[in-house]
C-alpha positions as CSV (number, residue, x, y, z in Angstrom):
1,X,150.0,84.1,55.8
2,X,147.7,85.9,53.5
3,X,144.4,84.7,55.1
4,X,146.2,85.7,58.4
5,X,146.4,89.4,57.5
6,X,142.9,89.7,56.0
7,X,141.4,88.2,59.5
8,X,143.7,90.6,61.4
9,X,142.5,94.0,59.0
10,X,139.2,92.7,59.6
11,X,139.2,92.5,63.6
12,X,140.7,95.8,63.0
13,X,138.2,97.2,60.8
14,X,135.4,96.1,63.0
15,X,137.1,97.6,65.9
16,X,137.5,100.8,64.6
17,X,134.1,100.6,63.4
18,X,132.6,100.0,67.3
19,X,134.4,102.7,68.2
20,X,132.8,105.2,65.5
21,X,129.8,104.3,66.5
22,X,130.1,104.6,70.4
23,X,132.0,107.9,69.3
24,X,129.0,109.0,67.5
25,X,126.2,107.8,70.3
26,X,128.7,110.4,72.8
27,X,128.7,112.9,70.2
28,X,125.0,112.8,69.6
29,X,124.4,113.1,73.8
30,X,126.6,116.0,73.9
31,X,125.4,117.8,71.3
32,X,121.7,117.2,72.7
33,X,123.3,118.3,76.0
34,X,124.7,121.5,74.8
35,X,121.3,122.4,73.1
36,X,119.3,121.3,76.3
37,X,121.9,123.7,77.9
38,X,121.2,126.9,76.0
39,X,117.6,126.1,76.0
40,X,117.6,126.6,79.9
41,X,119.8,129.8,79.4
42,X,117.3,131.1,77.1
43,X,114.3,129.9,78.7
44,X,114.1,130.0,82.1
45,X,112.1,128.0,83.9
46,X,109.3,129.0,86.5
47,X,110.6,129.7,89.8
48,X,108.4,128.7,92.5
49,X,107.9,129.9,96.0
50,X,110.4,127.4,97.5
51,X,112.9,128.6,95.4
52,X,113.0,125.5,93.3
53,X,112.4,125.3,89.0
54,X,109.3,123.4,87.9
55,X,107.9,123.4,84.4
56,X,108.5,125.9,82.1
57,X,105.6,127.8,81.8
58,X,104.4,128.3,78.2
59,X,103.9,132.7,78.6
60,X,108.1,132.5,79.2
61,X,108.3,131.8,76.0
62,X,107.4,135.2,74.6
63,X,106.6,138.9,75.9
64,X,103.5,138.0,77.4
65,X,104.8,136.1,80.6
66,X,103.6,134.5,83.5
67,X,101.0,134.7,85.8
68,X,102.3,137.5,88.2
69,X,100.1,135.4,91.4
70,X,102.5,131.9,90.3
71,X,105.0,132.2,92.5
72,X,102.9,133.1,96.0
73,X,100.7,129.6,96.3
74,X,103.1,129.0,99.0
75,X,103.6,131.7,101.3
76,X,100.0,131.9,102.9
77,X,100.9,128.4,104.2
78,X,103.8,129.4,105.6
79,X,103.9,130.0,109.6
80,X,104.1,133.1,111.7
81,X,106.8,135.4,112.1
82,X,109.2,133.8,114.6
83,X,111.3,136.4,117.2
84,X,114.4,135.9,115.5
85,X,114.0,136.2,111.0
86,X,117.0,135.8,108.9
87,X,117.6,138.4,106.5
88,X,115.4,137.8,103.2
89,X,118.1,136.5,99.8
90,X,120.2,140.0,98.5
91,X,118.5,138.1,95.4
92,X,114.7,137.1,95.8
93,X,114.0,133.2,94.7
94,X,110.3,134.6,93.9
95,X,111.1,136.6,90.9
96,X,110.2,135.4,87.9
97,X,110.7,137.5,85.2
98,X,108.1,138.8,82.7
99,X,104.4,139.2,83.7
100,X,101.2,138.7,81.8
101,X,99.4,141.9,81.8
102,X,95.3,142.5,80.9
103,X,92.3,143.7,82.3
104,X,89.7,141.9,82.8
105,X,86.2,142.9,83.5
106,X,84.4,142.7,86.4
107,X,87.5,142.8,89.1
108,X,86.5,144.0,92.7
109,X,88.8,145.0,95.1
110,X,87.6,142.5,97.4
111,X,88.7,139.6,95.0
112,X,92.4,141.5,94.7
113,X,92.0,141.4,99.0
114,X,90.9,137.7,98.4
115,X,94.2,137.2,96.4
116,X,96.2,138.7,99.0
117,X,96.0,137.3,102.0
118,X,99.1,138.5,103.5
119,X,98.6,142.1,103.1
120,X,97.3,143.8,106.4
121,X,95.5,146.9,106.9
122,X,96.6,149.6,105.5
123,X,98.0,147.8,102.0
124,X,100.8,147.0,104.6
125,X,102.7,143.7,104.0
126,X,106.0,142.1,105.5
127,X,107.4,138.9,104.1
128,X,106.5,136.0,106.6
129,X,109.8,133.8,106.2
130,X,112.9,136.5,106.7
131,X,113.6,140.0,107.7
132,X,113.5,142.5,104.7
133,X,116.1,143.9,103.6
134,X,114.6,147.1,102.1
135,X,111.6,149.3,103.2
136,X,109.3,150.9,100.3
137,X,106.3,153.0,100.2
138,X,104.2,153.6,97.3
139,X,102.6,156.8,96.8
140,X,100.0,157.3,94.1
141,X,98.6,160.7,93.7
142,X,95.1,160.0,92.8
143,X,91.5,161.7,92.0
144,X,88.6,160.0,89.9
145,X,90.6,156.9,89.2
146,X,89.4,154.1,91.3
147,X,88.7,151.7,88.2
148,X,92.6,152.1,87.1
149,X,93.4,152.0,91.3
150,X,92.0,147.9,91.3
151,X,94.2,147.0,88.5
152,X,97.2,148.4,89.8
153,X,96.5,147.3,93.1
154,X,95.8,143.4,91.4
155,X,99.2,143.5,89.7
156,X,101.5,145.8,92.4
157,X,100.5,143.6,95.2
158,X,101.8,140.6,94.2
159,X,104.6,142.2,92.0
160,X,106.0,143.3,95.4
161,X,105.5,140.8,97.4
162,X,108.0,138.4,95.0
163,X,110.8,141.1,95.8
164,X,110.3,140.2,99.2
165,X,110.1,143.9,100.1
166,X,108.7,145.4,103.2
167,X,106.3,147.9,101.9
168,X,102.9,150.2,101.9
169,X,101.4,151.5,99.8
170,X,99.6,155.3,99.7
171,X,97.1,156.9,97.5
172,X,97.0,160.5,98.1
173,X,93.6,162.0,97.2
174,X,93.1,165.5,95.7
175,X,90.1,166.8,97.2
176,X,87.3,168.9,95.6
177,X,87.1,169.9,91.9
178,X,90.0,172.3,91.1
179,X,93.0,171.3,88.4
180,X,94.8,168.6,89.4
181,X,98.4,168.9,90.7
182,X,100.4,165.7,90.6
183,X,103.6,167.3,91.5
184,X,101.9,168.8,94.5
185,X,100.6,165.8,95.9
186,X,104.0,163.9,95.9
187,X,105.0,165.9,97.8
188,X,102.1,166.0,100.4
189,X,102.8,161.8,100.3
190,X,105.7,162.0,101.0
191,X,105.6,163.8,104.1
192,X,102.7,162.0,104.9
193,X,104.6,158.0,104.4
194,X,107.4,159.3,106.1
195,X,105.4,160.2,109.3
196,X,103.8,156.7,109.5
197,X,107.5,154.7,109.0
198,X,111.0,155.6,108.2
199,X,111.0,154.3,105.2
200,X,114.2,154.0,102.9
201,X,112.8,154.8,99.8
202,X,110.2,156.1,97.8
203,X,108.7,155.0,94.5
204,X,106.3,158.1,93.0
205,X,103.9,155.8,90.7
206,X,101.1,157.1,88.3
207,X,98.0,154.8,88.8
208,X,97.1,153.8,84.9
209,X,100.9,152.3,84.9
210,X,101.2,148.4,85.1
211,X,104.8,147.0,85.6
212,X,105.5,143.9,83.5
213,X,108.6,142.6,84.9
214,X,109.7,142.2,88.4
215,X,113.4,142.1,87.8
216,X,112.2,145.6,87.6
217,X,112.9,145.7,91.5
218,X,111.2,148.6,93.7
219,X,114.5,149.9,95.3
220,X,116.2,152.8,95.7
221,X,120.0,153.4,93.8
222,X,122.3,155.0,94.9
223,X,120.9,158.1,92.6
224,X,117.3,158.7,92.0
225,X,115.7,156.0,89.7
226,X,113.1,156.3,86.7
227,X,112.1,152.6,86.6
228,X,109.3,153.2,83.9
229,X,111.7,153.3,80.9
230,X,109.8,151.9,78.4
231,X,106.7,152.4,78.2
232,X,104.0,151.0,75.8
233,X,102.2,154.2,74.5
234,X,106.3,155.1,73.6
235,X,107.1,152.0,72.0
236,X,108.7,150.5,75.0
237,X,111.2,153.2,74.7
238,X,112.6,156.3,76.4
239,X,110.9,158.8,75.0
240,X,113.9,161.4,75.8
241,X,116.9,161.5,77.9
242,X,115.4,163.6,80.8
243,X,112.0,161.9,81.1
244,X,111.7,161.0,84.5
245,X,107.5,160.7,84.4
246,X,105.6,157.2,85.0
247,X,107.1,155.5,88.4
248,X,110.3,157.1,89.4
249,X,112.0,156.5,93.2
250,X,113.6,158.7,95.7
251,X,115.5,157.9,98.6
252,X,115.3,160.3,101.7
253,X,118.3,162.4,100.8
254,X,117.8,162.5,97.4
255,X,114.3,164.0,98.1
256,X,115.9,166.6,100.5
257,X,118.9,167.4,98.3
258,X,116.6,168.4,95.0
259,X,114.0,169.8,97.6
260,X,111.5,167.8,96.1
261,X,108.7,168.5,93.8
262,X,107.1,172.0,92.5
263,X,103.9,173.0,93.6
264,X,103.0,175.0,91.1
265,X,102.2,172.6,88.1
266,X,98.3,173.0,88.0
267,X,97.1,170.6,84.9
268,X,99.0,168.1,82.8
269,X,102.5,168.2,81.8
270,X,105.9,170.0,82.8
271,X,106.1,168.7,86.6
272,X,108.1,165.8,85.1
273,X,110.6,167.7,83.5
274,X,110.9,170.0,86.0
275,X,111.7,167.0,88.4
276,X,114.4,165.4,85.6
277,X,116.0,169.3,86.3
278,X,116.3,169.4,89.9
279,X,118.3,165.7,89.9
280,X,120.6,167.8,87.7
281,X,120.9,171.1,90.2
282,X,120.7,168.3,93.4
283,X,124.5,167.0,92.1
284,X,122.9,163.9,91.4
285,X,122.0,162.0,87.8
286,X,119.0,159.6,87.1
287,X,119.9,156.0,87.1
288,X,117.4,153.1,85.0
289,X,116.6,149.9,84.7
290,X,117.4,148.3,81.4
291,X,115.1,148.4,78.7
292,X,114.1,145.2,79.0
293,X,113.4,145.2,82.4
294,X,111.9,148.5,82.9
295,X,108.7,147.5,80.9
296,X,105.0,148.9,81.8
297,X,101.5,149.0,80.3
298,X,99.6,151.8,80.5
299,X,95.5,151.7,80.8
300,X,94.1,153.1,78.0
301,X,91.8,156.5,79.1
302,X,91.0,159.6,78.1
303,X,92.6,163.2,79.5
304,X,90.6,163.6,82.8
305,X,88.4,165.8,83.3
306,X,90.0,168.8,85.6
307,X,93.6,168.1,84.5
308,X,93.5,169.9,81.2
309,X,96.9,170.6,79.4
310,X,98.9,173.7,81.6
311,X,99.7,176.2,79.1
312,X,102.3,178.0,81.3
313,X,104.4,174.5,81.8
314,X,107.4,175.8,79.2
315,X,107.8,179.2,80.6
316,X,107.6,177.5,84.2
317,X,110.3,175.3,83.2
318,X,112.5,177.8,82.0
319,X,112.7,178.9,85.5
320,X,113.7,175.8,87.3
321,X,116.6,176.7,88.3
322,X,115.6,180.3,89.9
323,X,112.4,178.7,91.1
324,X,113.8,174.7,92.5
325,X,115.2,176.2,96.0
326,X,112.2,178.3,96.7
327,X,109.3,175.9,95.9
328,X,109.1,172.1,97.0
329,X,109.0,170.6,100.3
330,X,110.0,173.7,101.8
331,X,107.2,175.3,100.7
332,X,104.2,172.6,100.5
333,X,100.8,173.9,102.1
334,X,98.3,171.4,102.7
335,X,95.2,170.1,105.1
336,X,94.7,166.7,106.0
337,X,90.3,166.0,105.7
338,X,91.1,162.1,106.1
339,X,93.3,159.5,106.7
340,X,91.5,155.8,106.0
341,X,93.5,152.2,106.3
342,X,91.8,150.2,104.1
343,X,92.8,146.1,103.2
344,X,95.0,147.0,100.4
345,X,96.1,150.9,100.7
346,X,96.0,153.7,103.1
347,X,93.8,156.8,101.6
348,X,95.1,160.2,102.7
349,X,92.7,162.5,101.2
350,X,93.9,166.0,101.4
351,X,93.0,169.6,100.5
352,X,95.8,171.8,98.1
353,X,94.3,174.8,97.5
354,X,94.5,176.9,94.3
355,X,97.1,178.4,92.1
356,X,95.3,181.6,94.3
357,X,96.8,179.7,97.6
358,X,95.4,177.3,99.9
359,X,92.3,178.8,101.7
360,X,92.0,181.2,98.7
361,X,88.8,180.8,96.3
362,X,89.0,178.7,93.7
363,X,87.8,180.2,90.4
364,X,85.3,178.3,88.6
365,X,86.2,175.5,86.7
366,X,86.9,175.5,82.4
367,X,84.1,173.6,81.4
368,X,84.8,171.2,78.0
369,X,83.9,172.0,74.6
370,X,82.2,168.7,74.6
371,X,80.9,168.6,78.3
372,X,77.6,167.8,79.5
373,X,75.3,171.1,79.6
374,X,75.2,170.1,83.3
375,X,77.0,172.1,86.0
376,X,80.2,169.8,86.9
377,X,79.5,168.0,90.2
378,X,82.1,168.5,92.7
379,X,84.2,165.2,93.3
380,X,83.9,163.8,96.8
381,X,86.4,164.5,99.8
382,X,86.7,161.0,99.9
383,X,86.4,157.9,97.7
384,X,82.7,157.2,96.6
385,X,80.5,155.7,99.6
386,X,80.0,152.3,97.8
387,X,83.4,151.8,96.9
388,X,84.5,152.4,100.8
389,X,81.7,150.5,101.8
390,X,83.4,148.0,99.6
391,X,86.8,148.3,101.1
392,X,86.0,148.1,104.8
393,X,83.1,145.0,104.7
394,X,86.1,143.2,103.2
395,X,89.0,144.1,106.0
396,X,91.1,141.0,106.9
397,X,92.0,140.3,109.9
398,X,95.9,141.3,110.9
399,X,97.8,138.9,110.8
């Protein structure tokens, strides 16, 4: 009887054993389960063009990100617009995430035209599988900035094309050699984009600004948008709760209802602010990405050279709301000297007068402490001849 009981404890005891064990192999797959689950969570894979996750690229791991060309390898093999497009994902499988940001030496704007094959004259693009869902155009006001112009065209291209936006993008050229006026040549792009397509919105995008994340997505809200949050030269933070410089987008209606921009900020400084107001006085409030999301580099340069600091911007902005009804788009005076569709932008180089007026004369420029004993040489009324001579040798065909 006693040698009976031990055999039967001991069938039990290695019973109960086996099934510690096999309760400890299932424990051990969950747990690596559970880990392997929070891991994808955390770290998301690469999306590529078809939409599906591939190997986890090693720049997801930290701020620097991925390769902002990664996710387009496949959409210059895919075939021409049909008659009938479905409607492009409210979501786009192209967006990645955070994007690697430097610049490199030696770029041409005919290896960024090389990189984007897609892009028609005119910086004009369309995604070739589905219909759009939103139409965009990017205006840049611009004067003596073409080396900043081919990195933000290498990184904007691309960074727009995995929103699967229909877009265009503008550079608005100051003519001549008076003070620059930013505010002033928003405006002029504005009316000009809107007389080429009816677009839906509007992003207003300094040139030396580099977005890093395209969940940072180029559309409009349903109030006007300051999409460049966080900034580096801020510490990737908002600097202060009106700032609305950088990249900021506008809608149609909200451009009409805060009668868009002054035209009276000659020099640095103040037009931003000034802008932040009229949201205010419009009925409207600015809405933001996250700060996360809304991250951008900025290329390091000196304060140009005709854009000196405007001394009058805080009295000006005391009067915003007197002044915001009587000077914007109401009031913006300007001649067209050019219009040139190159590859990977359209160039609208136009004439704005002086603070004097628009065929007034201009008083001669400040000169620099520190400038050249030279006489300043007048800046072109278009781009430099080789860097047009550049852009049109390397037109692609449309496609």
């Amino acid at each position: 009887m006693a040698t009976w009981l031990q055999s039967k404890w001991r069938y039990l005891f290695m019973f109960l054993g086996v099934q510690l064990v096999v309760m400890a192999l299932l424990s051990r797959e969950g747990y690596h389960k559970r880990v392997s689950y929070f891991i994808r969570i955390f770290r998301k894979p690469e999306t590529t063009a078809s939409g599906t996750s591939g190997a986890s690229s090693p720049h997801m791991r930290n701020h620097t990100g991925s390769d902002v060309y990664a996710n387009l390898s496949l959409l210059a093999k895919a075939h021409g617009r049909g008659e009938y497009m479905p409607y492009c994902p409210k979501t786009s499988p192209l967006i990645g995430g955070p994007i690697h940001v430097s610049f490199p030496s030696g770029l041409t704007l005919a290896q960024v035209a090389r990189k984007n094959p897609l892009v028609v004259l005119g910086g004009r693009y369309r995604p070739p599988d589905c219909e759009a869902r939103h139409r965009t155009a990017i205006i840049i006001p611009h004067r003596n900035r073409e080396h900043h112009l081919k990195f933000l065209l290498y990184y904007l291209h691309p960074f727009l094309q995995r929103q699967q936006l229909n877009y265009g993008i503008y550079v608005i050229h100051q003519a001549g050699n008076y003070t620059f006026n930013r505010a002033k040549l928003m405006n002029v792009g504005f009316r000009e984009a809107m007389r080429e397509e009816d677009w839906d919105c509007l992003f207003f995008h300094d040139v030396d600004l580099i977005p890093e994340d395209d969940r940072n997505t180029y559309m409009c809200d349903a109030n006007p948008k300051h999409a460049a949050i966080a900034m580096d030269k801020f510490g990737y933070k908002l600097p202060y709760k009106m700032y609305f410089g950088g990249v900021s987008a506008l809608s149609p209606l909200h451009y009409l209802k805060m009668n868009g921009f002054p035209n009276n900020y000659w020099g640095w400084g103040g037009e931003d602010d000034d802008i932040g107001v009229r949201v205010s006085l419009g009925g409207m409030f600015i809405s933001r990405p996250s700060v996360k999301v809304g991250r951008y580099k900025m290329i390091k340069h000196k304060l140009d050279k005709g854009n000196d600091v405007n001394p009058r911007r805080f009295n000006m902005l005391a009067k915003t709301r007197q002044t915001w009804k009587l000077d914007g788009m109401n009031t913006v005076d300007y001649e067209v000297l050019s219009r040139d569709h190159f590859p990977l932008y359209t160039n609208i180089t136009v004439h704005i007068g002086t603070e004097a007026g628009l065929h007034a004369t201009a008083p001669s420029p400040k000169i620099p402490a520190k400038a050249p004993a030279k006489p300043p040489v007048e800046a072109p009324t278009k781009p430099p001849a080789k860097l047009q001579q550049e852009q049109k040798q390397n037109q692609p065909t449309n496609h």
